[in-house]
C-alpha positions in Angstrom: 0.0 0.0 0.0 1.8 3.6 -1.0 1.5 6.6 1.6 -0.1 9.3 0.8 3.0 11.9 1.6 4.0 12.3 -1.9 -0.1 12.0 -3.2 1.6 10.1 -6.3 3.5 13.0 -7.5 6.9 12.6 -8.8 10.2 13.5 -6.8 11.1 16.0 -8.8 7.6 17.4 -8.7 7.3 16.8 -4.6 11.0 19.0 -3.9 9.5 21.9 -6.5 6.2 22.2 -4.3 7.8 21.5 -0.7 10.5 24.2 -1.5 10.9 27.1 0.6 10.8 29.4 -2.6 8.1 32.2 -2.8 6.8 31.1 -6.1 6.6 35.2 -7.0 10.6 34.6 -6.5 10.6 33.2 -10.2 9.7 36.2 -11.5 12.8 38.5 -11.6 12.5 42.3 -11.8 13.8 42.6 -15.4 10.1 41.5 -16.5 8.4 43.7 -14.1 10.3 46.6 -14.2 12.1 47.5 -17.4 11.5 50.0 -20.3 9.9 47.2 -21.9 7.9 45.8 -19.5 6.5 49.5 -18.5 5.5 49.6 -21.8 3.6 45.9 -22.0 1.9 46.5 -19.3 0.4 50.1 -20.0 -0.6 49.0 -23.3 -2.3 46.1 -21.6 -3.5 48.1 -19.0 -5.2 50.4 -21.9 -6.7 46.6 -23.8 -7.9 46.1 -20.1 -10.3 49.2 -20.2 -11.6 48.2 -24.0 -13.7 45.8 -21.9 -15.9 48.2 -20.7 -16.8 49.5 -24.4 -16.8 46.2 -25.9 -18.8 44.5 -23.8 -22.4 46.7 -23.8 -21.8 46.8 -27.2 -22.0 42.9 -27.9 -24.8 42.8 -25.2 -26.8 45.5 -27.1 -26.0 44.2 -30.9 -24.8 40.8 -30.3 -21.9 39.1 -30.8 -19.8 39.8 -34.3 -16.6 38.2 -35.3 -14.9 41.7 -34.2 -16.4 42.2 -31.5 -15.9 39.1 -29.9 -11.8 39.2 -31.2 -11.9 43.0 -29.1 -13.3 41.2 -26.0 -10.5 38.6 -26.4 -7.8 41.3 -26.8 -9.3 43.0 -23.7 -9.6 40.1 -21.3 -5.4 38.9 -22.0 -4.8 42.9 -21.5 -6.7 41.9 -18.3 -5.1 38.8 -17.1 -1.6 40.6 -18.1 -2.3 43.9 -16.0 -3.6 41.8 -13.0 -0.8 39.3 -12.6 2.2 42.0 -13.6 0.6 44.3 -10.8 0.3 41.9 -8.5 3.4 40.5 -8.8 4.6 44.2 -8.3 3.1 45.1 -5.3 4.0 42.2 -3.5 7.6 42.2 -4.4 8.6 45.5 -5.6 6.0 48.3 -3.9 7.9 50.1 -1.2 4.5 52.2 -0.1 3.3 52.3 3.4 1.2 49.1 4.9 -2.0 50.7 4.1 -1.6 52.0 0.7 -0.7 48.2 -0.4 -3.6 46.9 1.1 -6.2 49.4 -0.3 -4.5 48.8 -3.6 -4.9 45.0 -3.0 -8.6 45.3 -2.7 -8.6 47.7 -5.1 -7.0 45.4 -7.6 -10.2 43.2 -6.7 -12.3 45.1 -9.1 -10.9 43.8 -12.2 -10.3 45.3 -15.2 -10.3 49.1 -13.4 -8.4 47.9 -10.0 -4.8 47.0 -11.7 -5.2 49.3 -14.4 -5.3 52.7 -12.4 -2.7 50.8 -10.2 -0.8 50.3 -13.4 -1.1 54.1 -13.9 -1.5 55.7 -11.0 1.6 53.3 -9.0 3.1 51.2 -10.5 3.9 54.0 -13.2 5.2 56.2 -10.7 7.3 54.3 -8.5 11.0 54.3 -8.2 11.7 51.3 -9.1 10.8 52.0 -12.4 11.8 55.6 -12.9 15.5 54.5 -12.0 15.5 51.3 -14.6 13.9 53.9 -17.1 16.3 56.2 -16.4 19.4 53.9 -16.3 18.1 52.6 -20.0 17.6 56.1 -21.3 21.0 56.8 -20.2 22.7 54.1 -21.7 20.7 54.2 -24.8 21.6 58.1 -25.2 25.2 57.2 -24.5 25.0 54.8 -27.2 23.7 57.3 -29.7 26.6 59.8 -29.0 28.4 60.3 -31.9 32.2 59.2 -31.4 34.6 62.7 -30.3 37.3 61.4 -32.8 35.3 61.0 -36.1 32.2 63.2 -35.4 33.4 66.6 -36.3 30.6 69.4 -37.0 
C-alpha cells in the first residue's frame, strides 16, 4: 500500500512544491520593471479598459466576429495587468502598509483595480523611474556620436 505523503507525484515534482521558494521569486525584476515591461503592461492596462466599451456593445447588438476578437484582446490585456501588478506590489512596492492593502482590494475590481494601479503606481514608483532612467542613459550614450570621427 503507498502513503499518501508524496499524493503520487513525482520526486522532482514533490521538492519543486515543498521548496521554501516564494513562487513570485521566479519572476525576476527585469520582467516587471524594465522599459519594456512598463511599456507591456500600460498598453495592456489600456486593452484592459476596452472591456468596458466592448462588452455593452455585444450585449446590445450581439456578438460579431470583431467584436468578440476585441473582448479577447481586452480580457489577455486583463489577465496581463492583473498578474504583472500583483506580482509588483507584493515584491517591488515600497509604499506604506496601508496604501498596499487598499490597492490590493482595489485590484479586486478587475479590469479598473490593476489598471489605475498600473497608472497611477506602478507607473510612478521608483523602481521603475530608476530602470527607465538607467536605459535612457545608456541608450543616449549609445547614440553619442564618437569625439574622434564626429566633427561638426
Amino acid at each position: 500500500m503507498r502513503s499518501n505523503q508524496g499524493w503520487g507525484f513525482s520526486p522532482e515534482v514533490r521538492l519543486f512544491f515543498s521548496s521554501n521558494m516564494n513562487h513570485y521569486e521566479f519572476i525576476s525584476k527585469g520582467m516587471l520593471v524594465s522599459p519594456t515591461a512598463r511599456r507591456v503592461y500600460r498598453i495592456a492596462a489600456v486593452l484592459s479598459l476596452t472591456i468596458y466599451v466592448t462588452l455593452p456593445v455585444i450585449l446590445i447588438n450581439g456578438p460579431s466576429a470583431i467584436l468578440r476578437q476585441i473582448l479577447f484582446v481586452g480580457v489577455v490585456g486583463t489577465a496581463v495587468t492583473m498578474v504583472g501588478m500583483e506580482v509588483f506590489l507584493f515584491r517591488f512596492d515600497d509604499s506604506p502598509a496601508w496604501k498596499q492593502l487598499f490597492w490590493f482590494c482595489a485590484m479586486l475590481f478587475v479590469p479598473l483595480g490593476p489598471a489605475l494601479y498600473c497608472f497611477l503606481v506602478y507607473s510612478g514608483s521608483k523602481s521603475v523611474k530608476a530602470a527607465f532612467a538607467n536605459a535612457t542613459g545608456s541608450e543616449a550614450e549609445s547614440l553619442r556620436p564618437n569625439s574622434e570621427v564626429y566633427k561638426p
